[in-house]
C-alpha positions in Angstrom: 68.2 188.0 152.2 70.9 190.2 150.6 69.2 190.1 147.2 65.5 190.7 148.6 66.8 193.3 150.3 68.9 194.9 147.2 65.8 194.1 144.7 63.4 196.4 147.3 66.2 198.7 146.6 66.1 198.9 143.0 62.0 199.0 143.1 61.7 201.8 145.1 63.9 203.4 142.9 61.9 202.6 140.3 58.4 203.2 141.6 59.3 206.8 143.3 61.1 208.1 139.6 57.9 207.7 138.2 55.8 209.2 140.7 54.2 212.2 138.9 54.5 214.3 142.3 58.1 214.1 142.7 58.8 214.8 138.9 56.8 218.4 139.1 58.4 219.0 142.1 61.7 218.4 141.0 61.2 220.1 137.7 60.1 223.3 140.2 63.1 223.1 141.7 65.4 222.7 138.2 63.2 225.4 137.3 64.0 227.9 139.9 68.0 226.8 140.4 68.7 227.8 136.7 66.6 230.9 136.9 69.3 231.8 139.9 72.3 230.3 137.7 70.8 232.7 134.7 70.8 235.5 137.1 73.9 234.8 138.1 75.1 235.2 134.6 73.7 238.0 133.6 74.6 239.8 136.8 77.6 242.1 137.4 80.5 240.7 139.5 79.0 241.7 142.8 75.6 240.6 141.8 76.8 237.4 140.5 78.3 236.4 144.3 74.8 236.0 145.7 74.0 233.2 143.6 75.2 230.7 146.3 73.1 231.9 149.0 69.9 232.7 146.9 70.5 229.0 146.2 70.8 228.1 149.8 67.3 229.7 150.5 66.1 227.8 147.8 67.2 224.6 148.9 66.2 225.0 152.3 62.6 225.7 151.2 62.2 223.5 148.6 64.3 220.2 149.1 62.8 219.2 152.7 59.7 219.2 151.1 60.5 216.9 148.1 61.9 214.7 151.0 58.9 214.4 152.9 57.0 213.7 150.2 59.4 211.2 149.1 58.7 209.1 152.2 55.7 210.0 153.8 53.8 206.8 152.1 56.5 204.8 152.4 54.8 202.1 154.9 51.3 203.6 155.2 51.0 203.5 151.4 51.3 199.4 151.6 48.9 199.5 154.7 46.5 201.3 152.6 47.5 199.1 149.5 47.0 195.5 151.8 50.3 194.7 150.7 52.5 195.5 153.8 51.4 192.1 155.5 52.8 190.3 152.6 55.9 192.5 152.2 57.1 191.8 156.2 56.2 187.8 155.0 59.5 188.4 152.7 62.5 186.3 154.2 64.0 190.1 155.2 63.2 191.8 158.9 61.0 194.1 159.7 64.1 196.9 160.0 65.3 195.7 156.1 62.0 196.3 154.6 62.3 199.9 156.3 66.0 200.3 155.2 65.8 199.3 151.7 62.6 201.8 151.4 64.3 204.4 153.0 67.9 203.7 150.4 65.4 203.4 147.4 63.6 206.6 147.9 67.2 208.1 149.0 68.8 207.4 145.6 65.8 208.9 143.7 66.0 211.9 145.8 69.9 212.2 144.8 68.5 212.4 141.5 66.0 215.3 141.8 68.7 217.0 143.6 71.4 216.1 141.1 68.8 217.4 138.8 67.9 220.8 140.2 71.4 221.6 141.1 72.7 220.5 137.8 70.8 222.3 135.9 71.9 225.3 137.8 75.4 224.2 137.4 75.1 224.1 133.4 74.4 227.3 133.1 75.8 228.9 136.0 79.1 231.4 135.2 82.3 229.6 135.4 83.3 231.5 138.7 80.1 230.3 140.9 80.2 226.6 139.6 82.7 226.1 142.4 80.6 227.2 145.5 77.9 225.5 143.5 79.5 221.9 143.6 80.1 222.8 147.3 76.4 222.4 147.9 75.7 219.0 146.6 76.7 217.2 149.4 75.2 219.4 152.4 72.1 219.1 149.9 71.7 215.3 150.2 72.5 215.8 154.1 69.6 217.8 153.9 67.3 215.7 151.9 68.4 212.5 153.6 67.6 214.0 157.0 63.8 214.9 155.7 63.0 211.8 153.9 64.1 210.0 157.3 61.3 211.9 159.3 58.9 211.5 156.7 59.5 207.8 156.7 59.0 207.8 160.4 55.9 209.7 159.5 54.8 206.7 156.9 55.3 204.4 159.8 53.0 206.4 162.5 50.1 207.2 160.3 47.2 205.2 159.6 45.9 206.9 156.5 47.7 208.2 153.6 45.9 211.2 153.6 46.9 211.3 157.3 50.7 211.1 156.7 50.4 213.5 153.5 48.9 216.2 156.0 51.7 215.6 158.6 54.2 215.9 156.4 53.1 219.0 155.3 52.9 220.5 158.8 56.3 219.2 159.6 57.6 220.8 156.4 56.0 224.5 157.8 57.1 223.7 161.2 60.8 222.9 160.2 61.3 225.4 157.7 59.6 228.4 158.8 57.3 228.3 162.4 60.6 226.7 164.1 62.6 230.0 163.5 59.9 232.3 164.0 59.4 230.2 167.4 62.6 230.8 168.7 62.3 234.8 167.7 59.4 234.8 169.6 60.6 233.4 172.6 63.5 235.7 172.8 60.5 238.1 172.8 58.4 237.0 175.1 61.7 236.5 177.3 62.9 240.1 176.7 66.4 238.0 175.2 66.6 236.3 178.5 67.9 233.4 176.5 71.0 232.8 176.3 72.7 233.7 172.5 74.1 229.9 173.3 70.9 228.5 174.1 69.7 229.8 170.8 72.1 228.9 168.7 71.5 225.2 170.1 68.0 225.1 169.5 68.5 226.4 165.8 71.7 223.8 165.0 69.7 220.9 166.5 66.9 221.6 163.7 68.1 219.9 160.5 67.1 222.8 158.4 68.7 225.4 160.7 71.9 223.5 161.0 72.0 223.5 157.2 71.4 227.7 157.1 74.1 227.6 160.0 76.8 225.4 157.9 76.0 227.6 154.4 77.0 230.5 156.3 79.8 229.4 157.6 80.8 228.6 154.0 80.0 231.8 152.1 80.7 234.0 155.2 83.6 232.5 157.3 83.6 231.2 160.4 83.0 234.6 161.8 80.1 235.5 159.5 77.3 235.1 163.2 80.2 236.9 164.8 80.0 240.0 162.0 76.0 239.8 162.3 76.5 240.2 166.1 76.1 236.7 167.5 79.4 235.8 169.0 78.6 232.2 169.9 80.8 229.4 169.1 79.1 227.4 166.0 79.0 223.4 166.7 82.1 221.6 165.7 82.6 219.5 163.1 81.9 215.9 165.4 78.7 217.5 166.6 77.7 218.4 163.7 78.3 215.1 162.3 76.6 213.4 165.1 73.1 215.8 164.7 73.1 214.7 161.3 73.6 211.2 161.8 71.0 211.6 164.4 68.2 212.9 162.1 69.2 210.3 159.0 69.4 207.3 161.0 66.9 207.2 164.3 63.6 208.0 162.2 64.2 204.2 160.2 65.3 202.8 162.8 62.5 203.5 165.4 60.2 202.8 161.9 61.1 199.4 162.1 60.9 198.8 165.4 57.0 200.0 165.1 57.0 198.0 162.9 57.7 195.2 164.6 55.2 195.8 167.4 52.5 196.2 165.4 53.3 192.7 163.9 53.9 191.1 167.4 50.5 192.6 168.6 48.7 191.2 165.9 
């Protein structure tokens, strides 16, 4: 079982390196992270220092969406293919087949973003490359997080073409509605919500807990405080636990719909 298992592994891997989206995208993003790094360089002193968080908005935008479109065919693309019936036939359960999708298309998405943000790092000035490195792992806590929903998404849909459009909704309502949501209820509320409610609502969205956490490194723990939001951030265990939330549930409920589906047929 352990070598099935480890062999779907190593072909996702395999399959989602070549895939011709993923390659543009990821050379977008190399793209774009060097042209920061090369700003960076060429920059005075003061200039140089907002490398780090012109990289942070670049990773937020960009990297949640190579994630979802990392996984959004992960299950529907062998419905479509008529090869899912004789993958769950494979002496592995349904959750495995899920899992060892889920860590193949995980280890390719480490190498886009080892990609983009080594590129960056080559040519980024020898004072940044510090913060830089800092953002490697948050990164893949990012990615991860996405490529579990959009695996969760592969499992839902019926239709490829179905899953690619949710995927791209969820990426707009994630990285920029969700925000522009909350605004607009402390709008509509005239900022009847609590600064603590808020700040809940924004920490409990993977993409906003990442914002939240990149702050906290370039700025201090009292950069909110110095912006005027004096509300505690979440601690370290929470934190933890919300991300451990949004990596592991999505597979997890993926395979067991994927067990349903088998026991109602």
């Amino acid at each position: 079982m352990l070598r099935v298992a480890r062999a779907l592994v190593v072909h996702e891997l395999l399959e989602r390196t070549r895939d011709r989206w993923v390659l543009v995208i990821s050379l977008v993003f190399a793209s774009l992270a060097s042209a920061v790094s090369l700003y960076a360089r060429s920059a005075d002193a003061a200039a140089a220092h907002l490398a780090g968080p012109s990289l942070v908005t670049l990773i937020s935008l960009v990297v949640p969406l190579v994630a979802l479109v990392l996984g959004h065919d992960a299950v529907v693309g062998e419905r479509e293919r008529n090869t899912l019936g004789l993958l769950l036939s494979l002496p592995v359960g349904k959750l495995e087949v899920v899992l060892a999708k889920f860590l193949g298309r995980a280890l390719a998405l480490s190498v886009a973003v080892g990609l983009g943000l080594g590129a960056a790092l080559a040519i980024a000035p020898a004072a940044e490359r510090a913060v830089m490195m800092a953002l490697v792992f948050p990164t893949l806590k990012l990615g991860v997080a996405f490529l579990s929903i959009g695996v969760l998404v592969s499992a839902v849909a019926r239709r490829q073409i179905t899953a690619a459009s949710m995927a791209v909704t969820l990426w707009f309502l994630f990285v920029f509605f969700y925000d522009l949501g909350l605004l607009g209820l402390l709008v509509v509320t005239d900022g009847g919500v609590s600064q603590q409610t808020i700040a809940g609502l924004v920490c409990a969205n993977p993409a906003g807990l990442y914002r939240v956490e990149m702050m906290t490194l370039f700025a201090g723990p009292d950069g909110l405080k110095n912006l005027g939001l004096a509300v505690p951030l979440p601690s370290a265990a929470l934190s933890a636990g919300i991300w451990a939330a949004w990596i592991a549930l999505p597979p997890v409920i993926s395979g067991l719909l994927l067990r349903f589906e088998k026991a109602k047929r």
